[in-house]
N, C-alpha and C positions, 0 to 999 in steps of 0.2 A: 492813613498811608498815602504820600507822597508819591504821583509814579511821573516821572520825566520821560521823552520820546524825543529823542532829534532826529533829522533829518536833512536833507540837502548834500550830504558828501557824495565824492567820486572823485573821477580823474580828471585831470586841468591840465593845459601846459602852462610850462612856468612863464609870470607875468598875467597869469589869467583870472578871473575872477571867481567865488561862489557865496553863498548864500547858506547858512546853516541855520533850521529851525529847532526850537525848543519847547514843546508844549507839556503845559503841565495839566496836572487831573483837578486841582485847583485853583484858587484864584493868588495869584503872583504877589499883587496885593498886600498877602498875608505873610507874606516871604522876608523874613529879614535881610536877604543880600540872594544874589543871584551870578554865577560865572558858567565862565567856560574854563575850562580845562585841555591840553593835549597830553598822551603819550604817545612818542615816537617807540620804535623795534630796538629794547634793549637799555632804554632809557627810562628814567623814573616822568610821573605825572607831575606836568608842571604848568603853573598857571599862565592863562590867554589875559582874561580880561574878568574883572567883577565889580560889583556895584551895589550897593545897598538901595535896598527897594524906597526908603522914607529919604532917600535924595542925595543929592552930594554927587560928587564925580566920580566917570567910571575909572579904573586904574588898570594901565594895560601891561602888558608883559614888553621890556625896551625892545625886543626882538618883533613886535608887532606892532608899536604903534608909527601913529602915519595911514595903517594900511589896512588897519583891522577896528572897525566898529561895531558897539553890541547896541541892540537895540532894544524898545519891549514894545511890547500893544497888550494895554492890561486886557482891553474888549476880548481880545484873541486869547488870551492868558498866554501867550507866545513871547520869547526873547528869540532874538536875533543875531547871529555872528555873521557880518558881512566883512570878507576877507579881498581883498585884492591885491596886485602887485604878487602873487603868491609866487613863491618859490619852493627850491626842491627840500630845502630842511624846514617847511611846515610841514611833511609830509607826516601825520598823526591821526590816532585815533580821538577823536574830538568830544568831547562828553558838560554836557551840560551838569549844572549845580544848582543845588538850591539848602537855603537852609531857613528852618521853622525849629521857633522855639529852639532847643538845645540839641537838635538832631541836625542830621547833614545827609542828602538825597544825592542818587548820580543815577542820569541816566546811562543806556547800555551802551551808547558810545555809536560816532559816524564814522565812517574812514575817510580821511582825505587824501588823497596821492598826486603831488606835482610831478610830472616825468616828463619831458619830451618824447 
């Protein structure tokens, strides 16, 4: 059993920056591809950014790139969503991915909220 944990959400003004972690109960490593995901209030989940763990580019969502980078540290088993430039329609529940083998893991999700 795969269990993911994020962390790093809250409130920001718009233009500001934050830092989303991802930690898994495993080694990443083993992970066939790794993302992030948001759902906004009222709107379906839809992809940030994802990556296949054995290489290749990460591929972002048009509405985030520029300004959003993921990152990993296999030592940490950690991924990284480093957001900036953030404005008020990022505002979502942020939730980390992973997939092994033929299954699909989600963690419980971070809240993000840009607001003035």
């Amino acid at each position: 059993q795969v269990q993911l944990v994020e962390s790093g959400g809250g409130l920001v003004q718009p233009g500001g920056s934050l830092r989303l972690s991802c930690v898994a109960s495993g080694s990443i490593s083993s992970f066939k591809a790794m993302g992030w995901y948001r759902q906004a209030p009222g709107k379906e989940r839809e992809l940030v950014a994802t990556r296949n763990t054995s290489g290749g580019n990460t591929n972002y969502a048009d509405s985030v790139k520029g300004r959003f980078t993921m990152s990993r540290d296999n030592a940490k088993n950690t991924v990284y969503l480093q957001m900036n430039s953030l404005k008020p329609e990022d505002t979502a529940v942020y939730y980390c991915y992973a997939e092994l083998g033929m299954y699909g893991y989600w963690g419980q999700g971070t809240q993000v909220t840009v607001s003035s």
